[in-house]
N, C-alpha and C positions, 0 to 999 in steps of 0.2 A: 505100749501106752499103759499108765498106771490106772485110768481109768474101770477095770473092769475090777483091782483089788479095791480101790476106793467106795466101788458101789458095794463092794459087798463089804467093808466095813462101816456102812451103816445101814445095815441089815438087807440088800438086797438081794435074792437066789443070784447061784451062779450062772444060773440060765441065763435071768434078766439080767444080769453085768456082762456076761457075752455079746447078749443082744444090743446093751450098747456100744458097743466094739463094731459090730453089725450095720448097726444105724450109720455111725460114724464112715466107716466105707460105703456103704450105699449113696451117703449124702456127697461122699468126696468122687463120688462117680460121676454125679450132676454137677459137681464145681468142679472138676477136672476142664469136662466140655464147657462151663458157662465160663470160666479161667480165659479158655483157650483162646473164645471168642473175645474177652474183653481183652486180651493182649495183643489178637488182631484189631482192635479198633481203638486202642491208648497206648500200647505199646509196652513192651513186656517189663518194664522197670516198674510205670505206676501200675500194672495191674498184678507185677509181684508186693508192691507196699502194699494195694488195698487186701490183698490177700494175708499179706503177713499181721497188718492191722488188725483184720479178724479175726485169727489167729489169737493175737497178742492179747486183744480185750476179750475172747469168752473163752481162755483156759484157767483164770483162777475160779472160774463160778462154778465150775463142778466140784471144789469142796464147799460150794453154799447150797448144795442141792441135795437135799435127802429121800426125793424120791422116785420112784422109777418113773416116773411119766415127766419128773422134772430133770431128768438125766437125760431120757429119751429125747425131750425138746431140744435140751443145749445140745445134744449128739449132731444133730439136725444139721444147725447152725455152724457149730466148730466142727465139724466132717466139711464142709462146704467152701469153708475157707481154709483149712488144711490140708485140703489139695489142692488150692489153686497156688501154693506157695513153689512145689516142684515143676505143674506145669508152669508157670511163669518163670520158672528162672530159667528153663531153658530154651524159651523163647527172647529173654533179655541176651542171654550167652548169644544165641544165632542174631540176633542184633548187635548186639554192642562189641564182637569181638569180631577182628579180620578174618578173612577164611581161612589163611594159612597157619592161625593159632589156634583155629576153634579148636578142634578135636581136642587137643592137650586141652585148654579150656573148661570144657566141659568138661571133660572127666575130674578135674581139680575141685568146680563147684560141686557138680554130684559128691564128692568125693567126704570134703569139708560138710556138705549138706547132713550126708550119710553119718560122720561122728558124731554130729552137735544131737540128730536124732536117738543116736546109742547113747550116748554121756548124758543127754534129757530123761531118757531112761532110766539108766545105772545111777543117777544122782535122785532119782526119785526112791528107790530103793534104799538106798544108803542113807537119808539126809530122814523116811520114815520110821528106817531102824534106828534112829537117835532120839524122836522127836515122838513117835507112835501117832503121828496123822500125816496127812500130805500137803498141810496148808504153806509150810517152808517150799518141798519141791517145788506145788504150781508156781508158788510165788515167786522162785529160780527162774520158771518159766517166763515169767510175767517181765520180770528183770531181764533177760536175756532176750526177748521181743523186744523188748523198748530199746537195747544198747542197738539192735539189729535194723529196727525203725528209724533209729540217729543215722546210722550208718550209710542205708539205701535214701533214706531221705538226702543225706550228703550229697551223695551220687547223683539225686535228681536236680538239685540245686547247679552240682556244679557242667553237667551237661547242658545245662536251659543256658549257663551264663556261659562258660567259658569254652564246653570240652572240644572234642570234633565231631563228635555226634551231636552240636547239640538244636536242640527242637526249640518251639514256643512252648512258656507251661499250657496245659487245657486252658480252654477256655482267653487266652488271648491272642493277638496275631505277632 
Protein backbone atom coordinates (compact mmCIF):
# COMPACT_ATOMS: atom_id res chain seq x y z
CA UNK A 1 0.00 0.00 0.00
CA UNK A 2 1.24 3.36 -1.09
CA UNK A 3 -0.19 4.95 1.73
CA UNK A 4 2.72 5.03 4.28
CA UNK A 5 5.11 6.94 1.14
CA UNK A 6 2.13 9.28 0.63
CA UNK A 7 1.99 10.27 4.27
CA UNK A 8 5.36 10.95 4.43
CA UNK A 9 5.29 13.07 1.41
CA UNK A 10 3.58 15.49 3.12
CA UNK A 11 5.58 15.71 5.92
CA UNK A 12 4.42 12.93 7.98
CA UNK A 13 7.43 10.82 10.54
CA UNK A 14 7.79 7.54 9.35
CA UNK A 15 6.75 6.28 12.43
CA UNK A 16 3.23 7.92 12.09
CA UNK A 17 3.00 6.52 8.21
CA UNK A 18 3.68 3.11 9.55
CA UNK A 19 1.18 3.59 12.13
CA UNK A 20 -1.10 4.21 9.48
CA UNK A 21 -0.38 1.06 7.81
CA UNK A 22 -1.29 -0.22 11.40
CA UNK A 23 -4.55 1.30 11.75
CA UNK A 24 -5.49 0.16 8.37
CA UNK A 25 -4.87 -3.76 9.59
CA UNK A 26 -6.31 -3.31 12.98
CA UNK A 27 -9.53 -1.88 11.37
CA UNK A 28 -9.41 -4.69 8.65
CA UNK A 29 -9.48 -7.16 11.58
CA UNK A 30 -12.98 -5.75 12.90
CA UNK A 31 -14.33 -5.74 9.16
CA UNK A 32 -12.94 -9.13 8.37
CA UNK A 33 -15.39 -10.51 11.47
CA UNK A 34 -18.09 -7.59 10.79
CA UNK A 35 -17.69 -8.92 6.62
CA UNK A 36 -18.01 -12.23 7.61
CA UNK A 37 -21.21 -11.74 9.48
CA UNK A 38 -22.84 -9.51 6.90
CA UNK A 39 -22.31 -12.33 4.17
CA UNK A 40 -23.81 -14.66 6.50
CA UNK A 41 -26.96 -12.56 6.60
CA UNK A 42 -27.07 -10.83 2.63
CA UNK A 43 -25.08 -13.24 1.21
CA UNK A 44 -21.50 -13.06 0.07
CA UNK A 45 -21.98 -11.21 -3.36
CA UNK A 46 -23.82 -8.07 -1.81
CA UNK A 47 -21.63 -7.95 1.08
CA UNK A 48 -18.60 -8.28 -1.37
CA UNK A 49 -20.10 -5.04 -3.38
CA UNK A 50 -20.74 -3.16 -0.08
CA UNK A 51 -17.33 -3.94 0.81
CA UNK A 52 -15.78 -3.09 -2.44
CA UNK A 53 -17.96 0.22 -2.47
CA UNK A 54 -16.20 1.23 0.53
CA UNK A 55 -13.21 0.40 -0.80
CA UNK A 56 -13.82 2.25 -3.93
CA UNK A 57 -15.16 5.57 -2.34
CA UNK A 58 -12.51 6.31 0.48
CA UNK A 59 -9.29 5.42 -1.36
CA UNK A 60 -8.79 8.62 -3.44
CA UNK A 61 -9.31 10.79 -0.06
CA UNK A 62 -5.95 9.95 1.27
CA UNK A 63 -4.34 12.30 -1.28
CA UNK A 64 -6.95 14.99 0.25
CA UNK A 65 -5.48 14.32 3.61
CA UNK A 66 -2.57 16.16 5.09
CA UNK A 67 -2.63 15.22 8.36
CA UNK A 68 -1.96 12.58 10.70
CA UNK A 69 -4.98 12.41 12.53
CA UNK A 70 -6.69 12.90 9.27
CA UNK A 71 -4.97 9.82 7.82
CA UNK A 72 -5.53 7.94 10.87
CA UNK A 73 -9.44 8.50 10.56
CA UNK A 74 -9.61 7.53 6.75
CA UNK A 75 -7.15 4.49 8.02
CA UNK A 76 -10.17 3.55 10.33
CA UNK A 77 -12.63 3.43 7.60
CA UNK A 78 -10.71 2.11 4.49
CA UNK A 79 -9.08 -0.75 6.79
CA UNK A 80 -12.77 -1.84 7.48
CA UNK A 81 -13.94 -2.14 4.15
CA UNK A 82 -10.69 -3.51 2.64
CA UNK A 83 -10.97 -6.51 4.26
CA UNK A 84 -14.28 -7.23 3.87
CA UNK A 85 -13.55 -7.27 0.13
CA UNK A 86 -11.24 -10.99 0.47
CA UNK A 87 -13.46 -12.28 3.28
CA UNK A 88 -16.56 -11.89 1.03
CA UNK A 89 -15.35 -13.15 -1.89
CA UNK A 90 -14.84 -16.30 -0.58
CA UNK A 91 -17.80 -16.60 0.87
CA UNK A 92 -19.46 -15.68 -2.61
CA UNK A 93 -16.97 -18.48 -4.33
CA UNK A 94 -18.45 -21.18 -1.48
CA UNK A 95 -21.85 -20.03 -2.59
CA UNK A 96 -22.12 -19.37 -5.94
CA UNK A 97 -19.79 -22.21 -7.31
CA UNK A 98 -20.58 -26.17 -7.21
CA UNK A 99 -18.60 -28.25 -5.02
CA UNK A 100 -16.83 -30.09 -7.43
CA UNK A 101 -15.37 -26.83 -8.98
CA UNK A 102 -14.84 -24.78 -5.93
CA UNK A 103 -11.43 -25.64 -5.14
CA UNK A 104 -9.99 -24.80 -8.75
CA UNK A 105 -12.32 -21.79 -8.15
CA UNK A 106 -11.12 -20.36 -5.55
CA UNK A 107 -7.68 -20.50 -5.99
CA UNK A 108 -8.35 -18.64 -9.63
CA UNK A 109 -10.31 -15.79 -7.61
CA UNK A 110 -7.60 -15.48 -4.83
CA UNK A 111 -5.34 -15.80 -7.51
CA UNK A 112 -6.74 -12.88 -10.05
CA UNK A 113 -7.41 -11.07 -6.51
CA UNK A 114 -3.72 -11.37 -5.46
CA UNK A 115 -2.32 -9.65 -9.09
CA UNK A 116 -4.78 -6.83 -9.33
CA UNK A 117 -3.38 -6.22 -5.46
CA UNK A 118 0.43 -6.29 -6.81
CA UNK A 119 -0.33 -4.35 -10.21
CA UNK A 120 -2.45 -1.50 -7.62
CA UNK A 121 0.83 -1.40 -6.16
CA UNK A 122 3.41 -1.51 -8.78
CA UNK A 123 1.38 1.05 -10.88
CA UNK A 124 1.28 3.29 -7.97
CA UNK A 125 4.95 3.48 -8.02
CA UNK A 126 5.40 3.68 -11.52
CA UNK A 127 2.54 6.22 -12.60
CA UNK A 128 4.37 8.57 -8.97
CA UNK A 129 7.67 8.33 -10.76
CA UNK A 130 6.16 10.10 -13.67
CA UNK A 131 3.83 12.45 -12.18
CA UNK A 132 5.71 13.19 -8.41
CA UNK A 133 2.41 12.71 -6.43
CA UNK A 134 -0.08 9.87 -6.18
CA UNK A 135 -3.32 11.62 -7.00
CA UNK A 136 -3.06 9.66 -10.85
CA UNK A 137 -2.44 6.13 -8.96
CA UNK A 138 -5.40 6.50 -6.27
CA UNK A 139 -7.23 7.78 -8.99
CA UNK A 140 -6.40 4.12 -11.03
CA UNK A 141 -7.61 2.90 -8.02
CA UNK A 142 -10.87 4.77 -7.94
CA UNK A 143 -11.26 3.74 -11.72
CA UNK A 144 -10.62 0.21 -11.43
CA UNK A 145 -13.27 0.06 -8.22
CA UNK A 146 -15.87 1.38 -10.35
CA UNK A 147 -15.13 -0.91 -13.63
CA UNK A 148 -15.23 -3.90 -10.69
CA UNK A 149 -18.56 -2.36 -8.98
CA UNK A 150 -20.19 -2.55 -12.86
CA UNK A 151 -19.01 -5.82 -12.94
CA UNK A 152 -20.30 -7.44 -9.51
CA UNK A 153 -23.11 -5.37 -9.70
CA UNK A 154 -23.71 -7.27 -13.29
CA UNK A 155 -23.58 -10.32 -11.38
CA UNK A 156 -26.14 -9.31 -8.90
CA UNK A 157 -28.54 -8.23 -11.34
CA UNK A 158 -28.34 -11.11 -13.51
CA UNK A 159 -28.77 -13.81 -10.54
CA UNK A 160 -31.91 -11.90 -8.90
CA UNK A 161 -33.31 -12.27 -12.73
CA UNK A 162 -32.16 -14.92 -14.49
CA UNK A 163 -29.10 -17.20 -13.11
CA UNK A 164 -29.53 -20.52 -11.12
CA UNK A 165 -28.78 -19.03 -8.08
CA UNK A 166 -30.99 -16.72 -8.21
CA UNK A 167 -32.59 -14.94 -4.95
CA UNK A 168 -34.96 -11.86 -4.42
CA UNK A 169 -32.95 -8.49 -4.25
CA UNK A 170 -33.00 -7.26 -0.38
CA UNK A 171 -35.56 -5.99 0.76
CA UNK A 172 -38.38 -7.54 -1.66
CA UNK A 173 -40.24 -10.95 -1.85
Amino acid sequence: INVVALAQDVGITGEKSAGILLVIFLAGFVGRIFFGVLSDRIGGLYSYLCASATQTALVFWFTQVSTSTGFYLLAVFFGFGFSGVMTSLVVTVREKVPLERRGVSQGFVLFLAWVGMGLGGWQGGFFYDFTGNYVLPFSNAVVSGGINLLIVGSFVIYLNNKGPFAKPVLGTT
